[in-house]
C-alpha positions as CSV (number, residue, x, y, z in Angstrom):
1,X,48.6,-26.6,7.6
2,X,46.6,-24.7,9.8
3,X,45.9,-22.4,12.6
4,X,46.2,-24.1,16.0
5,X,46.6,-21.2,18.7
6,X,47.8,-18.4,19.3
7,X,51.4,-18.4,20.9
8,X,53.6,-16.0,22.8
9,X,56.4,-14.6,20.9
10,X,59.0,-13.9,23.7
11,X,57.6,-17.3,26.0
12,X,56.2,-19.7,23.9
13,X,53.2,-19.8,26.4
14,X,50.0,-21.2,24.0
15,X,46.1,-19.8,24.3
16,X,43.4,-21.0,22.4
17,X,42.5,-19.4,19.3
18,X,40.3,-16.4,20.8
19,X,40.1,-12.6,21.4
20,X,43.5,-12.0,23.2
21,X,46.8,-10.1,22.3
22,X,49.0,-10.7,25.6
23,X,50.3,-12.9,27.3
24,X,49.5,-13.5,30.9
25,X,52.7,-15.1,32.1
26,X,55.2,-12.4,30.5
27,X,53.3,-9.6,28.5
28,X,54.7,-10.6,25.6
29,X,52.8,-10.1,22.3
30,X,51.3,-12.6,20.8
31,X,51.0,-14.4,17.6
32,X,49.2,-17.4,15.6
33,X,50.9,-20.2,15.3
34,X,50.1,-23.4,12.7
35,X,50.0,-26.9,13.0
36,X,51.9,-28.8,10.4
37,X,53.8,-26.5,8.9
38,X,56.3,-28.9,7.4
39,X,56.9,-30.2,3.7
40,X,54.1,-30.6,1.7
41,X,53.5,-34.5,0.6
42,X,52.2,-32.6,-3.6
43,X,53.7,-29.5,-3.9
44,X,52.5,-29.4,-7.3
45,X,48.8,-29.7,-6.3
46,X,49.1,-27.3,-3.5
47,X,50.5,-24.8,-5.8
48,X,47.6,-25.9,-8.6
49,X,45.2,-25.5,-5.6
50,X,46.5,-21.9,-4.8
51,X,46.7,-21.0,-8.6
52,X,43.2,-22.0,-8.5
53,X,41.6,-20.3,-5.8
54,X,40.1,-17.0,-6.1
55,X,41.6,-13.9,-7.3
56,X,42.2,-12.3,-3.4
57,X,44.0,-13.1,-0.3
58,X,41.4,-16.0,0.0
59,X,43.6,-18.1,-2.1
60,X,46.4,-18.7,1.2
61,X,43.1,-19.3,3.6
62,X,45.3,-22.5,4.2
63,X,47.8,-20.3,5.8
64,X,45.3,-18.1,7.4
65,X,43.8,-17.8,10.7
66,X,40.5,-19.0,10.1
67,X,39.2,-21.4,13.1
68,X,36.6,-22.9,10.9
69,X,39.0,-24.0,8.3
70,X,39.8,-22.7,4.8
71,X,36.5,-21.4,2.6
72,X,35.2,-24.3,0.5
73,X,33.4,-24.3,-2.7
74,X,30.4,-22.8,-1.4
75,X,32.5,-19.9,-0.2
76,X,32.7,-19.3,3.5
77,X,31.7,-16.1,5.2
78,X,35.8,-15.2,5.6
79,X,35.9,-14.7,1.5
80,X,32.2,-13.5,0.6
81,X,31.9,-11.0,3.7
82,X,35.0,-8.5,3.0
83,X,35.8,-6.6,0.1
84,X,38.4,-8.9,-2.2
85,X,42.1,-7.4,-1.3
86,X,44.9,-9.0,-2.6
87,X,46.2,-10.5,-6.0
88,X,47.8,-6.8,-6.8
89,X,50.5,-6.6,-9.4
90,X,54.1,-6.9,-9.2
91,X,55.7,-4.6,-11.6
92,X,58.9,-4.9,-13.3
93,X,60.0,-1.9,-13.1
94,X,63.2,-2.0,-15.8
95,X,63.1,1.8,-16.5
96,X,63.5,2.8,-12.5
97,X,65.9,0.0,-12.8
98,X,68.0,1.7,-15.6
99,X,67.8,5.0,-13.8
100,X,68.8,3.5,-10.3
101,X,72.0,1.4,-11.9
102,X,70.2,-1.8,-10.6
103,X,69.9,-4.8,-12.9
104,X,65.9,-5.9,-12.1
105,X,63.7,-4.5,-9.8
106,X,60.0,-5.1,-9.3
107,X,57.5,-2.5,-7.4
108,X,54.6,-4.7,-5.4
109,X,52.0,-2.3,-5.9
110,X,48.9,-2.3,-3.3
111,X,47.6,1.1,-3.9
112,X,46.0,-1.4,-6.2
113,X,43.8,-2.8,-2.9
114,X,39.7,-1.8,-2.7
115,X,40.8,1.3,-0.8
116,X,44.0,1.7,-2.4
117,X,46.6,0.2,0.2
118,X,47.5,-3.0,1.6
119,X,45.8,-2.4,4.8
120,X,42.5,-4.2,3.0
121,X,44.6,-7.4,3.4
122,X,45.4,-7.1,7.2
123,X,41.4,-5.9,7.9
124,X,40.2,-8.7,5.7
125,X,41.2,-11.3,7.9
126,X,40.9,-9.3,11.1
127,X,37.4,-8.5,9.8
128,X,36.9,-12.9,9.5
129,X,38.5,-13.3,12.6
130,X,36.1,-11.1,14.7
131,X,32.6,-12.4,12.8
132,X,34.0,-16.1,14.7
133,X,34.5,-14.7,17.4
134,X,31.6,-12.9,17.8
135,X,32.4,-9.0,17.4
136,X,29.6,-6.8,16.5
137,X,31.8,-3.6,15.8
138,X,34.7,-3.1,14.1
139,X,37.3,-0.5,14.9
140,X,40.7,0.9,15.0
141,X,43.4,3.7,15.6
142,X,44.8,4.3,12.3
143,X,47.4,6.7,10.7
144,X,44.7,6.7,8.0
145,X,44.8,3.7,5.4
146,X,43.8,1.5,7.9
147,X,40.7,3.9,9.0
148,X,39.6,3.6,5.2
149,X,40.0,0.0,4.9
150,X,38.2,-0.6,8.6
151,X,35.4,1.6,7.3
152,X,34.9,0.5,4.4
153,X,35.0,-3.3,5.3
154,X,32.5,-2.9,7.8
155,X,30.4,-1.0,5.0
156,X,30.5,-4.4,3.4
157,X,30.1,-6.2,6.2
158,X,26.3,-4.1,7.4
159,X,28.3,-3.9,10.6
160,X,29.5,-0.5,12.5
161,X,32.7,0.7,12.4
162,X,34.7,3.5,14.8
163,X,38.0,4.7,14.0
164,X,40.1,6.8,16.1
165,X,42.7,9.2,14.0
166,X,45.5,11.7,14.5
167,X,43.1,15.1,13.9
168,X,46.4,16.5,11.3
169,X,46.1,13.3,9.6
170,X,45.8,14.6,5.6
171,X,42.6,16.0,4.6
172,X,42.4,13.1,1.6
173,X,42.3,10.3,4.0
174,X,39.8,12.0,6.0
175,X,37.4,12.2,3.2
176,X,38.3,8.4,1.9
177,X,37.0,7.3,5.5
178,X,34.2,9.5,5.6
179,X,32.6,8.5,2.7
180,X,31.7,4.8,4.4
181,X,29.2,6.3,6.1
182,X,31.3,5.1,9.5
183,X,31.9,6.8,12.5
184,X,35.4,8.7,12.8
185,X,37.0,10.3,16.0
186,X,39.7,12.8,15.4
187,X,41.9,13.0,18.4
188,X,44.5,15.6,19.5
189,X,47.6,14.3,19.9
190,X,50.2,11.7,17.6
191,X,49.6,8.2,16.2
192,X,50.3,6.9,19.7
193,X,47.8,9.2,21.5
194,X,45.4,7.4,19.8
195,X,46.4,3.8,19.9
196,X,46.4,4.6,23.8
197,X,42.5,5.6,23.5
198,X,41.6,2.6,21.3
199,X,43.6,0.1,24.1
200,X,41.6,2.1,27.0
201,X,38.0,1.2,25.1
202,X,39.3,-2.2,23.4
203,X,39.0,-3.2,27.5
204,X,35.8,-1.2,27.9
205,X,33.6,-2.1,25.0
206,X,33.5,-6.5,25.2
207,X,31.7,-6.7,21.9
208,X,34.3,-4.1,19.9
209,X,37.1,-5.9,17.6
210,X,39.8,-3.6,17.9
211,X,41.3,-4.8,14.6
212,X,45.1,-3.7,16.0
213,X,44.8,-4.3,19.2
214,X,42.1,-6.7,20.8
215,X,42.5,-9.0,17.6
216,X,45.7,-8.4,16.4
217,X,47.4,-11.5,16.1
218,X,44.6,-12.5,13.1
219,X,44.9,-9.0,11.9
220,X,49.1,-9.2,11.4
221,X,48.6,-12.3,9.7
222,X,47.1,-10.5,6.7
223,X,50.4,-9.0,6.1
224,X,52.3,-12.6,5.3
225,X,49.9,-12.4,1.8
226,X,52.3,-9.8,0.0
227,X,55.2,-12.5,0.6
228,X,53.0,-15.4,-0.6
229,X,52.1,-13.1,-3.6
230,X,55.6,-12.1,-4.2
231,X,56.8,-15.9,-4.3
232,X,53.8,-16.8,-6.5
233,X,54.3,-14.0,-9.3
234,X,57.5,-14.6,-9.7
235,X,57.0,-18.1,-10.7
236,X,57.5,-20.2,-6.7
237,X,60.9,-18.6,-5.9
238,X,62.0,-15.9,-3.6
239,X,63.9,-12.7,-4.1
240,X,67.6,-11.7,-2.9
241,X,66.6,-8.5,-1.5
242,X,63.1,-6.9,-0.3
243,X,62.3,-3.1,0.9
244,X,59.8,-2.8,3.1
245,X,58.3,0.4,4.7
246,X,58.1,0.6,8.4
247,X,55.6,2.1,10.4
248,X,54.2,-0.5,13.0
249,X,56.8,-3.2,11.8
250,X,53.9,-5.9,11.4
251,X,53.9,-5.7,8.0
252,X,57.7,-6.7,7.5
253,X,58.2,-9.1,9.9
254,X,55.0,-11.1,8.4
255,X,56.6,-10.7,5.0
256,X,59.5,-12.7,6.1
257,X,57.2,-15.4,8.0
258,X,55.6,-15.8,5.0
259,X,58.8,-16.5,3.0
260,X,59.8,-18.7,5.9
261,X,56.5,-20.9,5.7
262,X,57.3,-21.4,2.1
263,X,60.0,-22.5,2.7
264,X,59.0,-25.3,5.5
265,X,56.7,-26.4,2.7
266,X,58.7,-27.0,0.2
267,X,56.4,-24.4,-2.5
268,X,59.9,-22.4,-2.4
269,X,63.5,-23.3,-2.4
270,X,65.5,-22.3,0.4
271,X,67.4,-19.3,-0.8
272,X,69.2,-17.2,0.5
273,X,67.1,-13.4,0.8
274,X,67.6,-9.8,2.8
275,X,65.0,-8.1,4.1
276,X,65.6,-4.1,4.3
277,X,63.3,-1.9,6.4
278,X,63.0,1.6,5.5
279,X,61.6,4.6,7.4
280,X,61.0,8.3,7.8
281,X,63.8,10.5,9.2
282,X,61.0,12.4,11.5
283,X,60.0,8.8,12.7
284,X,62.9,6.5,12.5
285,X,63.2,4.5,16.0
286,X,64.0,1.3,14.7
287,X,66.3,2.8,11.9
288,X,68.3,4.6,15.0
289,X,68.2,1.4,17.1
290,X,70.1,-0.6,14.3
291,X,72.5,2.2,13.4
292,X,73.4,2.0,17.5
293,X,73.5,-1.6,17.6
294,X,70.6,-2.0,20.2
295,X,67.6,-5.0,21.0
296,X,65.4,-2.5,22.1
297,X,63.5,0.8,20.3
298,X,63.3,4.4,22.0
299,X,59.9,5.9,21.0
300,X,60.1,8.8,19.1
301,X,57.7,11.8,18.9
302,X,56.7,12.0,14.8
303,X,57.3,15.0,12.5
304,X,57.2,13.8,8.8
305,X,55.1,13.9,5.2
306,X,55.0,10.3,5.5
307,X,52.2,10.3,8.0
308,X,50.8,6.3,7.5
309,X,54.6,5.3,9.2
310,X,54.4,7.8,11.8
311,X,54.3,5.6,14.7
312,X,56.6,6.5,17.3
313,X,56.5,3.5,19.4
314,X,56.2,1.1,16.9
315,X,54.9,-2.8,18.5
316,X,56.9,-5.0,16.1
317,X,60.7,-2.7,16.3
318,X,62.4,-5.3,18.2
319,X,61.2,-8.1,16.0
320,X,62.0,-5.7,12.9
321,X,65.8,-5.6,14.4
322,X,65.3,-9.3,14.4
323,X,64.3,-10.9,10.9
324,X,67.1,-7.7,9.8
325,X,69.9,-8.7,11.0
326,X,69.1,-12.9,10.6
327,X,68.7,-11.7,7.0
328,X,72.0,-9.7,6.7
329,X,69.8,-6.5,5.9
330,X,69.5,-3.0,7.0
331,X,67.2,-0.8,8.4
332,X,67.8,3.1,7.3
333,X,66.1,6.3,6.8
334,X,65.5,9.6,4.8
335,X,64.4,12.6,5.4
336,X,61.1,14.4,3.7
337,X,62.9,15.8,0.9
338,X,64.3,12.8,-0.5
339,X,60.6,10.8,0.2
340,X,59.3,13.3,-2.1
341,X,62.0,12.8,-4.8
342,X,61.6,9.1,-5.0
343,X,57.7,10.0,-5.1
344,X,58.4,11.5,-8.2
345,X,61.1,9.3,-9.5
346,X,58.4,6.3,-9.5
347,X,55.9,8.1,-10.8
348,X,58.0,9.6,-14.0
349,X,59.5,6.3,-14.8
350,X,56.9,3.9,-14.2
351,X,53.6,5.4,-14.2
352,X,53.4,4.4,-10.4
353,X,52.2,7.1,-8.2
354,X,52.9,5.8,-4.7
355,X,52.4,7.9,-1.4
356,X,54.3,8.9,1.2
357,X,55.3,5.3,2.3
358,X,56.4,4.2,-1.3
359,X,58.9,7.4,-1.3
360,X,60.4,6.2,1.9
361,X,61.2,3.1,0.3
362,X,62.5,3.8,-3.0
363,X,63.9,6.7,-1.1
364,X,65.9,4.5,1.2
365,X,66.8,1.8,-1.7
366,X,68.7,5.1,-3.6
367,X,70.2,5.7,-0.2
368,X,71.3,2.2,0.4
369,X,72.8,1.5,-3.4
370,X,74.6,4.9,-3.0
371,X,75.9,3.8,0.2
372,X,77.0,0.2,-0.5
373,X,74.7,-1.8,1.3
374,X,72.5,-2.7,-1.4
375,X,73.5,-5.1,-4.6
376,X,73.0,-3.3,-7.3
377,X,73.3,-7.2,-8.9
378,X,71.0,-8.7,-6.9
379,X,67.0,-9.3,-8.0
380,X,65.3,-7.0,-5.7
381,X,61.6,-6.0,-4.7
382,X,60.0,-2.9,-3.1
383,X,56.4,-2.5,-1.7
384,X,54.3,0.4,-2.8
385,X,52.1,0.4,0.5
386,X,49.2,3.1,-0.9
387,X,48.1,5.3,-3.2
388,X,49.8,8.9,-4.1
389,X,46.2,10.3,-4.3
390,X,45.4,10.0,-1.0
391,X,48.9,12.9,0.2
392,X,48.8,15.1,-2.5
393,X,50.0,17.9,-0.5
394,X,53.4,15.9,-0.2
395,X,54.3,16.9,-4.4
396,X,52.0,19.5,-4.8
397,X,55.0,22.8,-4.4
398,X,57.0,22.6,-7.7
399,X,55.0,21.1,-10.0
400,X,55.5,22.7,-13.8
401,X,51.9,24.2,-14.0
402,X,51.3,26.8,-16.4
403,X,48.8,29.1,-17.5
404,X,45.7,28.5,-19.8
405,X,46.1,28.9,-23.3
406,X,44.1,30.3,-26.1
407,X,42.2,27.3,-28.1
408,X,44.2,28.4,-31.1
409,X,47.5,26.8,-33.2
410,X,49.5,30.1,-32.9
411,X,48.6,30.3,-28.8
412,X,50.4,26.6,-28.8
413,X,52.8,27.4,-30.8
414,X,54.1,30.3,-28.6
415,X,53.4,28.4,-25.8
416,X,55.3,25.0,-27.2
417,X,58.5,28.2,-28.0
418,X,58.7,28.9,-24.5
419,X,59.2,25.2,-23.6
420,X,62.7,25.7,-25.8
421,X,62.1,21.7,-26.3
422,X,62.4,19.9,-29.3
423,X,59.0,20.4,-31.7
C-alpha cells in the first residue's frame, strides 16, 4: 500500500501527488488516495513490521503520504526532520468508567504529543510533504495547537514558520508559540477570519506550505494515526464506540478512514463500530445540522471556552454527517459549563488533565449515556486532543484554594479542623 494521487472527494477526478487542495472540475476538496489497499498476503509480518518500527507516527509511513516511499533503515528525511509525535497512550480509564456507569472506557491521550496535542501528528507529515515538494516556509491559521506544533516543527526543521491566529486566542497558547522563535500574526476577527487570510497568501506566496490549506490533503492524513494507534494498543481489533472532538472535522473522519484501511487489510476484523462527534454549544454547526436532519452545515459565528474547536465553518462538516450516520452515531453538543465539569471529572479520576476539547468530549459522552444514545455496555474510546495547561483560565473560578499556613503542627491542625474531614 501506498500513496498514488490525490483524488476528489465529491468527483473522483485524480491529480498527481503535488501542492493542490481543489478540484478543478467541481471544487471539491481533495484527498490522498492509495494504491493497493486490499488484504494483506502476511498480516502477521506487516503487524511485526509495524510493532517494529519506531516509536512515532513513522511506524504507518506505509499508509502515509510520502511520494518517495516509506523511511528505510537509514531513516528518511520524513522521520528524522520533525519532532517524533505519535505512539501516545491509551488509558484505561476504569475509575471514570465507575463514575460514568460505563463498563470500559479508555482516554487516547495526545496532550502527550511534543507540543502537547495531536496536531504534531497532522504537521509531521504535512511538514514531509512540503520538504518533497519543495516548500521553504511553513505556515498556518490555527485556533492555537496547531500554531505550536507548526512553530515548533519548523524550529526543528531550520526552516521559517508564520502562523496566523485569532488575537483572543488564550494567553497560554500564545506564549507556547512564541517560544519557537517563529513568526506569529494575531488577527482581529474569528477562527475563520483568519483561515480567509492564510487562503488569500497561500495563492500569493508560491514557496509557502500552508499546512491546512495549500497542502492539506498530506496534512489530514496525519490524523488516520490515532485510529491505527487505537487498533494497535488494543491488541489489532477496533472498538464499538469512539468520541471524537470536532472543530475542523478532519480529525474524525480520518479516524474512521483509518479504521476502514484496517479493515481492507485484513490487520483488523470487520466489526461493527460508531463513531460519535462531539462539539461546543457556542460552535456546534455540524451538531445542529444532524439534530435537523440536513447534508449540509450553516456556519456559525463562535462564542465558547473551548477555543481549538471554534471553527464556524468547519471544511470536513458534511463528511462528519457522513461517516456518523454510516456508523449509526451521533453528533451532539454541550455548553461551557458542562466542558468544564467533565474537565474536572477526568482530571479527579484519572489524573488526566485535558483541555477544553477533552471536556467537550467527555462532556458529550455524559450527555449521550444520560440520554440513551450511548451503550453504557459497549467498549468505548475518547480522544484527549491537548493539554489542560495550555486554558487554564477555563477551571481556574472555584478552585478550593486557601490561605497560607504557619510552618507549625498546631497551624495544620486547625487548618486540617476546618476541613471537618476525616484525620
Amino acid at each position: 500500500m501506498g500513496a498514488s494521487n490525490l483524488k476528489c472527494r465529491e468527483c473522483a477526478a485524480e491529480y498527481a501527488l503535488e501542492a493542490r487542495y481543489v478540484c478543478e472540475r467541481c471544487f471539491g476538496p481533495l484527498e490522498v488516495a492509495y494504491a493497493n489497499a486490499r488484504l494483506a498476503d502476511d498480516i502477521p509480518g506487516l503487524r511485526r513490521r509495524i510493532q517494529g518500527g519506531p516509536q512515532n507516527i513513522w511506524r504507518y509511513a506505509d499508509f502515509l503520504p510520502l511520494a518517495g516511499g516509506p523511511p528505510g533503515p537509514s531513516g528518511r528525511l520524513a522521520s528524522r526532520v520533525g519532532l517524533p509525535a505519535g505512539c501516545t497512550p491509551l488509558i484505561r480509564a476504569d475509575r471514570l468508567a465507575e463514575r460514568l456507569g460505563l463498563r470500559e472506557v479508555w482516554v487516547k491521550n495526545d496532550a502527550a504529543n511534543p507540543t502537547h496535542s495531536f496536531k504534531d501528528r497532522v504537521v509531521a507529515v504535512a511538514l514531509a510533504a512540503a520538504v518533497e515538494l519543495g516548500f521553504k516556509v511553513l505556515a498556518c491559521p490555527s485556533t492555537g495547537n496547531l500554531a505550536n506544533a507548526v512553530a515548533a516543527a519548523a524550529a526543528r526543521a531550520g526552516i521559517r514558520s508564520v502562523v496566523l491566529i485569532p488575537a483572543d486566542l488564550e494567553p497560554q497558547k500564545i506564549i507556547a508559540t512564541g517560544v519557537y522563535g517563529g513568526t506569529m500574526v494575531p488577527v482581529q476577527g474569528t477562527y475563520d477570519d483568519v483561515n480567509r487570510l492564510a487562503s488569500e497568501l497561500a495563492d500569493d506566496r508560491e514557496d509557502w506550505a500552508f499546512v491546512n490549506v495549500n497542502v492539506r490533503p498530506y496534512y489530514a492524513e496525519g490524523s488516520k494515526t490515532i485510529g491505527f494507534e487505537i487498533a494497535e494498543q488494543l491488541g489489532w481489533r477496533l472498538p464499538a464506540q469512539i468520541v471524537v472532538p470536532v472543530a475542523s472535522g478532519a480529525q474524525l473522519v480520518k479516524i474512521d478512514k483509518a479504521f476502514r484501511e484496517l479493515i481492507s487489510l485484513g490487520l483488523v476484523e470487520d466489526t461493527p463500530y460508531k463513531v460519535f462527534g462531539a462539539q461546543a454549544t457556542g460552535c456546534s454547526p455540524v451538531a445542529a445540522a444532524f439534530r435537523q436532519g440536513h447534508d449540509v452545515v450553516q456556519p456559525v459565528r463562535p462564542s465558547t471556552i473551548a477555543k481549538s474547536l471554534a471553527i464556524g465553518n468547519p471544511a470536513d462538516g458534511p463528511y462528519v454527517l457522513d461517516v456518523v450516520r454510516r456508523t449509526g452515531g451521533v453528533v451532539a453538543d454541550v455548553d461551557d459549563e458542562a466542558v468544564v465539569s467533565a474537565m474536572r471529572l477526568l482530571a479527579a479520576t484519572e489524573g488526566i488533565f485535558g483541555e477544553t476539547a477533552g471536556g467537550v468530549t467527555l462532556g458529550v459522552l455524559r450527555s449521550l449515556l444520560a440520554s440513551g444514545l450511548l451503550d453504557p455496555d459497549a467498549e468505548t474510546v475518547i480522544i484527549n486532543s491537548g493539554d489542560g495547561l495550555k486554558t487554564l483560565d477555563a477551571v481556574a473560578d472555584g478552585l478550593n484554594t486557601s490561605s497560607a499556613i504557619r510552618p507549625t503542627l498546631d497551624a495544620f491542625l486547625a487548618f486540617e479542623a476546618s476541613l471537618g474531614g476525616p484525620r
